[in-house]
C-alpha positions in Angstrom: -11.5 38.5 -54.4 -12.2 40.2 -51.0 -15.6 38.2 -51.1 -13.6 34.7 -51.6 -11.4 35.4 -48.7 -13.8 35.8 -46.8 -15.6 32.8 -47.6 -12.6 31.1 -46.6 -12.1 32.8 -43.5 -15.5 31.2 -42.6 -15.0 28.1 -44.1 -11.6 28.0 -41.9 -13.5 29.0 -38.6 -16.3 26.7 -39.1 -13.5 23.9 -39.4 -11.8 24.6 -36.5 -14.9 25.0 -34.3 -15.8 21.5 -35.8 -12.6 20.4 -35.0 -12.8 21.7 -31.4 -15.8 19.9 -30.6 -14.6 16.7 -31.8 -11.8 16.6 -29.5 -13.5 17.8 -26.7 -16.0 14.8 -26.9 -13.3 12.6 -27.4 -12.0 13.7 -24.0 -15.5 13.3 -22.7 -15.5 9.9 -24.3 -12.2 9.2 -22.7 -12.6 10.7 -19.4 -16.2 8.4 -19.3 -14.3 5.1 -20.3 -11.7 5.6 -17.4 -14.3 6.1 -15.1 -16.1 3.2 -15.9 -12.8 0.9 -16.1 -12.4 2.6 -12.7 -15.5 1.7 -11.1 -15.4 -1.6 -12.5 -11.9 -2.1 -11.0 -12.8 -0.9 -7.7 -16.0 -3.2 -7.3 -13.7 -5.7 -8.4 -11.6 -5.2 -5.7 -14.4 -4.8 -3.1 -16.1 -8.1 -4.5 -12.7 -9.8 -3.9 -12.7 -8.9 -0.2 -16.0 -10.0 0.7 -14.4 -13.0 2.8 -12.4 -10.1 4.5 -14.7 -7.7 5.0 -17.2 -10.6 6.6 -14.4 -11.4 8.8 -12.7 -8.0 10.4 -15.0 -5.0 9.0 -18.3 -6.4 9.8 -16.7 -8.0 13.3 -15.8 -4.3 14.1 -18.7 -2.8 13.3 -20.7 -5.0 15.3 -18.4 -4.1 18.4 -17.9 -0.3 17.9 -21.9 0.2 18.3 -22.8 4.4 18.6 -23.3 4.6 22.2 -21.6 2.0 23.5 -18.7 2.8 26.6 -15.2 2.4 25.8 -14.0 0.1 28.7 -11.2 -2.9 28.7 -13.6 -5.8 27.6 -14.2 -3.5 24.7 -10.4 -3.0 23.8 -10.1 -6.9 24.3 -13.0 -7.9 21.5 -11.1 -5.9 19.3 -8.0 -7.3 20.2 -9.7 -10.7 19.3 -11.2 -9.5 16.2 -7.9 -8.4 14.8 -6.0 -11.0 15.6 -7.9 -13.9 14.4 -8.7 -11.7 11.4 -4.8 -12.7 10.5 -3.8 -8.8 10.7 -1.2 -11.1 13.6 0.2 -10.0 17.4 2.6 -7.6 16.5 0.4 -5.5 14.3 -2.4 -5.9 16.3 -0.7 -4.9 19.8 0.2 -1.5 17.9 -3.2 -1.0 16.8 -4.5 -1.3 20.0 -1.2 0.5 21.4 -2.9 3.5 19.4 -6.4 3.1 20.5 -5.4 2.9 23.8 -3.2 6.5 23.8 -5.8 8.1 21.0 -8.7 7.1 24.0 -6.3 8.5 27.1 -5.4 11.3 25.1 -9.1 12.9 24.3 -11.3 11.4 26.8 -12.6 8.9 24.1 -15.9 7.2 25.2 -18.0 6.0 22.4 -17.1 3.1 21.0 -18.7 4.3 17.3 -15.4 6.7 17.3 -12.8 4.2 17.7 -14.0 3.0 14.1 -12.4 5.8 11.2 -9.7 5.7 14.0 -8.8 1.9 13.7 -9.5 2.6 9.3 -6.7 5.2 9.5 -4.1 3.3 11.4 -4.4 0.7 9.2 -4.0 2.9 5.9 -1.0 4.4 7.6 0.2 0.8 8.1 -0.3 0.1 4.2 1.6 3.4 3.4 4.6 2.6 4.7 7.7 2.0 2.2 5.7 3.2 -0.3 8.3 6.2 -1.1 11.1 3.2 -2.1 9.0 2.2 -5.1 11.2 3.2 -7.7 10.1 4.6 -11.3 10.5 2.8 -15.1 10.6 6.4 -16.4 13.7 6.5 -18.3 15.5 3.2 -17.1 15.2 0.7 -19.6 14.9 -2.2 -19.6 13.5 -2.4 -16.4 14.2 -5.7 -14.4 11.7 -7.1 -12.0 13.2 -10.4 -10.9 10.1 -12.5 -9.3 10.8 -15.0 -6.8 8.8 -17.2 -4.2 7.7 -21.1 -3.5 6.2 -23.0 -6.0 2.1 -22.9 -5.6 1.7 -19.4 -4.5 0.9 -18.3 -8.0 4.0 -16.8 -9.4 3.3 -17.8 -12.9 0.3 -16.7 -13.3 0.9 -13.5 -11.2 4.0 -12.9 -14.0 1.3 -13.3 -16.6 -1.5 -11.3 -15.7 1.7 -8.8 -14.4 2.4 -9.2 -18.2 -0.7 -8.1 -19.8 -1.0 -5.1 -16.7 2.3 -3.5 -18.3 1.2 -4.5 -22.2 -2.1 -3.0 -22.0 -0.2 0.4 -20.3 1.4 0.7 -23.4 4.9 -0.5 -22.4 6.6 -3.5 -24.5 7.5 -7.0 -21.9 9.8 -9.8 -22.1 9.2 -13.2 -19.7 12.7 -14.6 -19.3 11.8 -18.7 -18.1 14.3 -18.9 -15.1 13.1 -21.6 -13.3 14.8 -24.1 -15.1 14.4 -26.9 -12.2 10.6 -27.7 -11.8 9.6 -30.0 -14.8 6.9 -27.6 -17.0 7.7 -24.7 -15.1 8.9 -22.9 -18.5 5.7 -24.5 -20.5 2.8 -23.5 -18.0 4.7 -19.6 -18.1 4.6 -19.8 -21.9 0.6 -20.6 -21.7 0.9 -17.4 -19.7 3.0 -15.5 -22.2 0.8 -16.5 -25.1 -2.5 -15.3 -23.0 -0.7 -11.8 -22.2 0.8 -12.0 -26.5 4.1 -11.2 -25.0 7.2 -12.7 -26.1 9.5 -15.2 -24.1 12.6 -16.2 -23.5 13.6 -19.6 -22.3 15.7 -23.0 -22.5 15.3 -27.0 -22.1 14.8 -28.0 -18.6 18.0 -27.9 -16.2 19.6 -25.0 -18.2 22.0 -22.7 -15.9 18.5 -19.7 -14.5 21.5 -16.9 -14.8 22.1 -17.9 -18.8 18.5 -17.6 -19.3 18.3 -14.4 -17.6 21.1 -13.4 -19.3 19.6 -13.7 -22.9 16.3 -12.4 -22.0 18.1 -8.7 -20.8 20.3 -9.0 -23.7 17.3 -9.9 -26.2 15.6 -6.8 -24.4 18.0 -4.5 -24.8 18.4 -5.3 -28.4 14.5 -5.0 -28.9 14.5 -1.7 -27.0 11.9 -3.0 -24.8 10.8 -1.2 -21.7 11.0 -3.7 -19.0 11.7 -7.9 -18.3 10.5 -10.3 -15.5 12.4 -12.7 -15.2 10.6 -16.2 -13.2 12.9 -18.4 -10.6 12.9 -21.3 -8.8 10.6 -21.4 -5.4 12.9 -23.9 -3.7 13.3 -22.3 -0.3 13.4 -25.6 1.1 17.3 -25.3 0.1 17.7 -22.0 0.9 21.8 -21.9 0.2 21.5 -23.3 -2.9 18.8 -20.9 -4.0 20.6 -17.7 -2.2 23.1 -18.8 -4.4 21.3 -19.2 -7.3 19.7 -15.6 -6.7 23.0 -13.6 -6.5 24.3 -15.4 -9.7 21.4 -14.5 -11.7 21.6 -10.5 -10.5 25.8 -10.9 -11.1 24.7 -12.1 -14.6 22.5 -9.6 -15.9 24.8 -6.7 -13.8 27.5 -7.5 -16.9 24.7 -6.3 -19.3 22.6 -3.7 -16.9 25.0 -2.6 -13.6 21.5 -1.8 -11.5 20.0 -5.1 -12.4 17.2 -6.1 -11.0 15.7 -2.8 -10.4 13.2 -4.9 -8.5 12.3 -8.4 -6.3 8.6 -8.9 -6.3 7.8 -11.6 -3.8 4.4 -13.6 -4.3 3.0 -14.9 -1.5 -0.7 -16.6 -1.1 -3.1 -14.7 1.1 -4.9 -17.7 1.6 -2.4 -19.2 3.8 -2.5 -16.5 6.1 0.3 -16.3 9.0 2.3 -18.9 7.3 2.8 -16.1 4.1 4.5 -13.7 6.6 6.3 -17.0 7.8 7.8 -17.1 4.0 8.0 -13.4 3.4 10.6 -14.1 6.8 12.8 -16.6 4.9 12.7 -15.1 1.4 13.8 -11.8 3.2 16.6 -13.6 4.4 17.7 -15.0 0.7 16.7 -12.0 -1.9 16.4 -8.0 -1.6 13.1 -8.2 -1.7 11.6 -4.6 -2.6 7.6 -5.2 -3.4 5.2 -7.8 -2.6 2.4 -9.1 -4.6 -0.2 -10.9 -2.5 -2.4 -13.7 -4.5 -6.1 -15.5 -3.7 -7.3 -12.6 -1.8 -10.6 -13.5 -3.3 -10.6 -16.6 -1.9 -10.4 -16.1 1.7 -11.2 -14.7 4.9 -7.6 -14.0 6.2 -6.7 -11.0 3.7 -5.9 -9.1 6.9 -2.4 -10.7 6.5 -1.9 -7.9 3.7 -1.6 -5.7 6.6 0.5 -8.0 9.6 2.9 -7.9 6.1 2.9 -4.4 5.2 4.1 -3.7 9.2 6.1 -6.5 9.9 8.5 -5.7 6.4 8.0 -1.9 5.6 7.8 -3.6 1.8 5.1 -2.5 0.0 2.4 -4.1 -1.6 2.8 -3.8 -4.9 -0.1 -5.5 -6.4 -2.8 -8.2 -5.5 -4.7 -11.0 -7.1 -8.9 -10.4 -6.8 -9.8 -13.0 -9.1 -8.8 -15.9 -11.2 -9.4 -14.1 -14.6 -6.3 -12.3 -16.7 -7.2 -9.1 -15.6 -7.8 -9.4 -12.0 -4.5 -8.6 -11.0 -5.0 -4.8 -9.5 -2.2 -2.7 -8.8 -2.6 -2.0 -5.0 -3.6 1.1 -3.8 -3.9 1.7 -0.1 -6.5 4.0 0.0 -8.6 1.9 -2.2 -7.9 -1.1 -0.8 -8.9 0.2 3.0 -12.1 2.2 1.4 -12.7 -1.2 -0.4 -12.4 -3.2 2.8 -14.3 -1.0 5.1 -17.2 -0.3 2.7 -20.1 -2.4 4.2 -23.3 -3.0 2.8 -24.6 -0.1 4.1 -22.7 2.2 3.4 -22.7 0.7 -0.4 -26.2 1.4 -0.6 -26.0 4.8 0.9 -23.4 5.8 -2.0 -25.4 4.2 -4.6 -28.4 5.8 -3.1 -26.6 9.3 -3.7 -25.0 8.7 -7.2 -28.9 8.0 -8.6 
């Protein structure tokens, strides 16, 4: 009998070595998948600035040359590079505001140093409201309502945003608000069917607020974690659609008193100072609490993310690289600035050092 136990003793230990092992190379195998998705994510994003980059980093780096003397004409040209860069005069007179007191300050006189300084500032810019952003953790359903003019890319945005939250493991519904624009609830169901996420919507010229309505109160019956709810991009009647706005949040408050726990505004990064222009006059209609920022792929004036980022103290919540699904990246500032200000070069030197 003694023998048997021990026999099983063995057995037992051998299984839950075996069993050890097995986990720990499935959180090998897991920890190597995230990297990959993570490195795949951030060349994504640094692929997507190229047009950027070209335009401010490689602009600055041509002008903060090691060796060269820190003198007014030298402020100026990077005056010039940030402003026509779209980063805009107010943001770009406090940059240079803070080269010019960081140069006073410490006897500054090689250009090369003014270049991490400048990086910085403009990470700090990007930082700022991020503390606001509030958390889905035990608030369901959450309610992001989504709002801005019509061709920016707000139904696609709320279908990629759609698949972002799906493939994090929490369950969506798309409420069709934007009951004016003819196919407006047909091109977001495309969307909904590309992200497999439900959607809830009515003929054309239904009352936005009763459709926002049903979509909260079908989410609440489903237990699902969060809704985004689409609306009309009419700013051109800014009363009607202020009005329009506060009756869909009075709606869904009879159902969810916090409703909406967010206002993402999309606005295109391709058209560059007009976006802050619109970011102005949406301000002015909707509590706006997070940004998403489309086409950055598709331009050179992506600098307007940061003019945006310090003219509203809203942060950027997430931005479009690509025309794909899945190229809608939750923003990160410190990737996004590492992204931007990784040149060729320096690319090649951190490739070199990986192999």
């Amino acid at each position: 009998m003694a023998l048997f136990d021990k026999f099983k003793e063995k057995v037992s230990s051998a299984k839950e070595k075996m069993s050890d092992k097995m986990a720990e190379t499935r959180e090998k195998v897991s920890t190597a998948v995230s990297n990959t998705k993570e490195k795949l994510k951030f060349t994504r994003l640094r692929e997507g600035l190229t047009k950027t980059r070209t335009n401010l980093v490689n602009r600055l780096a041509g002008a903060l040359l090691p060796g060269r003397k820190i003198d007014e004409a030298l402020i100026q040209e990077i005056e010039e590079i940030l402003i026509t860069a779209d980063i805009g005069v107010k943001t770009t007179t406090a940059i240079i505001a803070s080269v010019r007191t960081r140069v006073r300050k410490e006897g500054l006189d090689n250009a090369a140093e003014l270049y991490d300084f400048i990086k910085q500032e403009i990470l700090g810019i990007l930082q700022q409201g991020r503390d606001k952003i509030k958390s889905m953790a035990d608030n369901k359903p959450f309610v992001i309502m989504v709002v801005g003019v019509n061709g920016v890319g707000k139904t696609t945005s709320i279908g990629k945003l759609a698949l972002n939250f799906k493939d994090d493991g929490k369950s969506v519904l798309i409420g069709a608000a934007d009951t004016f624009r003819a196919a407006a609830s047909e091109q977001l169901e495309v969307w909904a069917e590309r992200a497999d996420v439900p959607i809830i919507k009515q003929k054309q010229g239904a009352d936005p607020a009763a459709v926002a309505f049903d979509t909260l109160q079908a989410a609440i019956a489903r237990d699902a974690d969060l809704i985004m709810i689409d609306t009309a991009g009419r700013l051109h009647n800014k009363t009607g659609l202020m009005a329009e706005l506060e009756k869909i949040s009075r709606v869904m408050k009879k159902l969810k008193p916090e409703a909406p726990d967010e206002v993402f505004l999309v606005l295109d990064a391709t058209t560059g100072q007009n976006a802050i222009q619109q970011a102005k006059e949406f301000t002015k209609v909707a509590p706006v609490t997070g940004l998403i920022l489309t086409k950055l792929d598709g331009t050179a004036k992506g600098g307007v993310v940061i003019a945006i980022a310090n003219e509203f103290k809203i942060p950027v919540r997430y931005i479009g690289v690509g025309e794909k699904i899945g190229d809608l990246q939750e923003f990160d500032p410190a990737e996004f600035v590492n992204a931007l200000f990784e040149t060729e070069e320096s690319h090649s030197n951190a490739d070199a050092a990986a192999q």
